[in-house]
C-alpha positions in Angstrom: -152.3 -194.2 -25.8 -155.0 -196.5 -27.1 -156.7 -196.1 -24.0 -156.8 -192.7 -23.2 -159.6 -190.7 -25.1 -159.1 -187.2 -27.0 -161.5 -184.8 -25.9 -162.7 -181.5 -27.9 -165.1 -178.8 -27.2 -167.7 -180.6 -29.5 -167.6 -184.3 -27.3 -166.9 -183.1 -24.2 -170.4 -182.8 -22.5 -170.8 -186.5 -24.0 -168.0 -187.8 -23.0 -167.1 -186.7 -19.3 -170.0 -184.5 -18.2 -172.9 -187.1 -19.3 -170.6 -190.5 -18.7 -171.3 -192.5 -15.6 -167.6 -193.3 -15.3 -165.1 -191.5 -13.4 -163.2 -189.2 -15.5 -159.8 -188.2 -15.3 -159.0 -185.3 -17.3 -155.5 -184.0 -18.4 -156.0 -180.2 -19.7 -152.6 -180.0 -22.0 -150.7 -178.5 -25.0 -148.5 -180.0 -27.5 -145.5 -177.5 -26.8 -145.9 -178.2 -23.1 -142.5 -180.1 -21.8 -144.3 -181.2 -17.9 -147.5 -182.2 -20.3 -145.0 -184.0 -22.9 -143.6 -185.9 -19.5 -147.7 -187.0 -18.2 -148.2 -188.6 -21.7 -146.7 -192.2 -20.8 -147.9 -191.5 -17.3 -151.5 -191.3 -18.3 -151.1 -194.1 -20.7 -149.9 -196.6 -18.4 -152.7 -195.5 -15.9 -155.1 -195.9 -18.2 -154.2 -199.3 -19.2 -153.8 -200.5 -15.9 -157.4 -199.2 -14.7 -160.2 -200.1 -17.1 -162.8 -198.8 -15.0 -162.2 -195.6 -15.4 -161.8 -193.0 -18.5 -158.9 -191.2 -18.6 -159.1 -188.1 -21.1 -156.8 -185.3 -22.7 -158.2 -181.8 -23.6 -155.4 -179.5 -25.6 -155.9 -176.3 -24.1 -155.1 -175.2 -27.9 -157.6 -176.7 -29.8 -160.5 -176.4 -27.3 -160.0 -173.1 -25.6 -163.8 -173.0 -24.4 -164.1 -176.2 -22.5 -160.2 -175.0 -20.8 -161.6 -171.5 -20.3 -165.4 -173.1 -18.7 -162.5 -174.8 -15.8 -160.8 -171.8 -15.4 -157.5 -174.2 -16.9 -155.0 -171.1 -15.8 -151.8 -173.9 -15.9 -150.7 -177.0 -17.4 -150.7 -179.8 -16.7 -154.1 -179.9 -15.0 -155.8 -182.6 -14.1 -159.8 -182.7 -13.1 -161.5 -185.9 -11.8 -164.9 -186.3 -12.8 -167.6 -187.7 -10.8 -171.3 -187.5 -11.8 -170.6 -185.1 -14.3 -169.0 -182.7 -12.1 -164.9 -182.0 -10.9 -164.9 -184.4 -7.8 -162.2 -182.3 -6.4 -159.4 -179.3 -6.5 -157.6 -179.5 -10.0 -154.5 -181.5 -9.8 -151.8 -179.2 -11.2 -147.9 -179.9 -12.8 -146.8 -183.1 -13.2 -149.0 -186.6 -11.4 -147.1 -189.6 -10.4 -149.2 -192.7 -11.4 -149.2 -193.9 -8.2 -150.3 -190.2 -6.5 -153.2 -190.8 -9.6 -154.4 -193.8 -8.6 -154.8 -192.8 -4.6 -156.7 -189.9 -5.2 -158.9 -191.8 -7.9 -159.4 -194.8 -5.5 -161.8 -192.2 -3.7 -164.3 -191.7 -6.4 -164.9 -195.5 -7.2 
């Protein structure tokens, strides 16, 4: 997952709110099997599509940046745009391809 970045409470305003790159954001937890099952998912996106930033929050670890989305299930993904969710969250499990048509929008 070299290319997918790990986001905390403390870097998240850096990292997705203040980047000029779309952002796609995968709200998770470790004990999560549908999250466990979007882990080589977002990986092979991410390789495959250097122009954008594809991110992972655990809901665990960084319950104020979940809570400041209103992150209720998980998986849920968020595309980022200009610092702000480009669209309605993206919940359960994402096909890459069903990842890479929505994203196409934003570019």
């Amino acid at each position: 997952m070299n290319n997918v970045h790990i986001i905390t409470d403390a870097n998240f305003e850096a990292e997705v709110l203040n980047s000029a790159w779309v952002s796609v954001v995968d709200f998770w937890a470790e004990w999560c099997g549908p999250c466990q099952m979007m882990l080589p998912i977002l990986a092979d996106f991410a390789s495959e599509n250097a122009d954008i930033k594809v991110c992972k929050v655990n809901v665990d670890e960084n319950p104020n940046t979940a809570m400041s989305f209103r992150i209720m299930s998980i998986p849920t993904i968020l595309i980022f745009k200009d610092g702000k969710p480009a669209q309605a969250p993206l919940i359960w499990v994402q096909t890459k391809e069903n990842l890479k048509e929505i994203v196409s929008k934003y570019l």
